[in-house]
N, C-alpha and C positions, 0 to 999 in steps of 0.2 A: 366667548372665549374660543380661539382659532387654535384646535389643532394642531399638535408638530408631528415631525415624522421622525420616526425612530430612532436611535442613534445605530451608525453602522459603522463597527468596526475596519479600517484603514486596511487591515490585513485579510477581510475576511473574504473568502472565497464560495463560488457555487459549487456544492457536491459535485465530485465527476468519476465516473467509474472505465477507465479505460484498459484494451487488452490489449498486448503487444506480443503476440507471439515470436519468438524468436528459435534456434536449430535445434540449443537442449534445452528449452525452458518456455515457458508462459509467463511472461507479466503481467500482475492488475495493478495498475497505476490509478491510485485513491487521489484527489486533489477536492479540501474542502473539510469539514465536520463530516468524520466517523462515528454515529451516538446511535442511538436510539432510530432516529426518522432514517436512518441510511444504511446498517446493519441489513434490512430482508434484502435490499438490492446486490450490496456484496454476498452473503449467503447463497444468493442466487443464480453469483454469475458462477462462485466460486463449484459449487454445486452442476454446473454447467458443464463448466471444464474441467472435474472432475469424470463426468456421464459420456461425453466426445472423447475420453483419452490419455489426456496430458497427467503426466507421472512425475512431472516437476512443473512447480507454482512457487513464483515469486510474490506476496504480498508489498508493494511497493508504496511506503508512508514518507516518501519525502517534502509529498506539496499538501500531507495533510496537515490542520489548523486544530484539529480540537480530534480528543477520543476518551469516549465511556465506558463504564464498566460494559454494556451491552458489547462493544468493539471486541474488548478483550477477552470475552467469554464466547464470541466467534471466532479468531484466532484460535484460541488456546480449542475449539473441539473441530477446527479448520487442522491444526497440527495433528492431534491426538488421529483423526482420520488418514491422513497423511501416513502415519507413521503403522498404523494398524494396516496399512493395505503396502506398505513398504516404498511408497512414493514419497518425495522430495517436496517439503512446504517450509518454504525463508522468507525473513520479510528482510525489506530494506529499510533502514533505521530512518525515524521521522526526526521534525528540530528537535530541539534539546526538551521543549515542554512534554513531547510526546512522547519520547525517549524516556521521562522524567513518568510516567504513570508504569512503564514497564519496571521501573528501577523500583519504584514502593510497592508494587506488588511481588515483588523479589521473582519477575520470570527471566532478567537477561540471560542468567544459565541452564534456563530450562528451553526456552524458543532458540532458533535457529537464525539468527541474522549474521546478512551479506552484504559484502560492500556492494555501493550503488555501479548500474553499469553507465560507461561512458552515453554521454545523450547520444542521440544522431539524426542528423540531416540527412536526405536520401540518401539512407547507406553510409557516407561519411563519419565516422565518430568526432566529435569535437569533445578536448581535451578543456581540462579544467581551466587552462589559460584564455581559453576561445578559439585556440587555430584549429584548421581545420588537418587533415591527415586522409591522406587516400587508404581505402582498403585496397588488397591484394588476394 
């Protein structure tokens, strides 16, 4: 009897944990499953950029796919930190599923989210249509 391989979700993506600092603010751009296996890495970076400085952190959940109780019990003491030392900690709202674990656990009034900021190409912001726009 021969083996098959997996079934792999169409949508599914590899964890990626990325930083984007920017003038007032620190990005960590999540792309992938927020759970369990990927929790200590965020903690860590979060944890990070907290130790170097940064007084505003953006949690950025837009290219994330999946998130678990572990997620939100790293947020929720990501904020509670945040707020205890008088620093700025928002996240940017993930798709509708992911959005949908903050809504039954009744925190959208409790956490702090912000709209997403425009993407950018060296510098350039492109706008939700796709064009492009010069900075000044």
């Amino acid at each position: 009897m021969a083996a098959t391989a997996p079934h792999v979700s169409p949508t599914w993506q590899p964890f990626g944990c990325d930083v984007e600092p920017h003038r007032d603010v620190v990005r960590l751009v999540l792309t992938g499953d927020f759970d369990l296996a990927t929790v200590p890495e965020v903690a860590a970076v979060l944890l990070e950029l907290r130790e170097v400085g940064f007084e505003a952190i953006e949690l950025d959940l837009q290219r994330v796919t999946f998130v678990d109780s572990s997620a939100v019990q790293l947020i929720l003491g990501a904020d509670a930190a945040a707020r205890a030392a008088g620093h700025r900690f928002a996240i940017t709202p993930g798709p509708p599923a992911v959005q949908r674990v903050f809504e039954l656990c009744g925190l959208t009034d409790r956490l702090s989210f912000c709209l997403p900021r425009p993407v950018e190409r060296r510098g350039v912001p492109v706008d939700t249509a796709g064009t492009s726009a010069p900075t000044r």
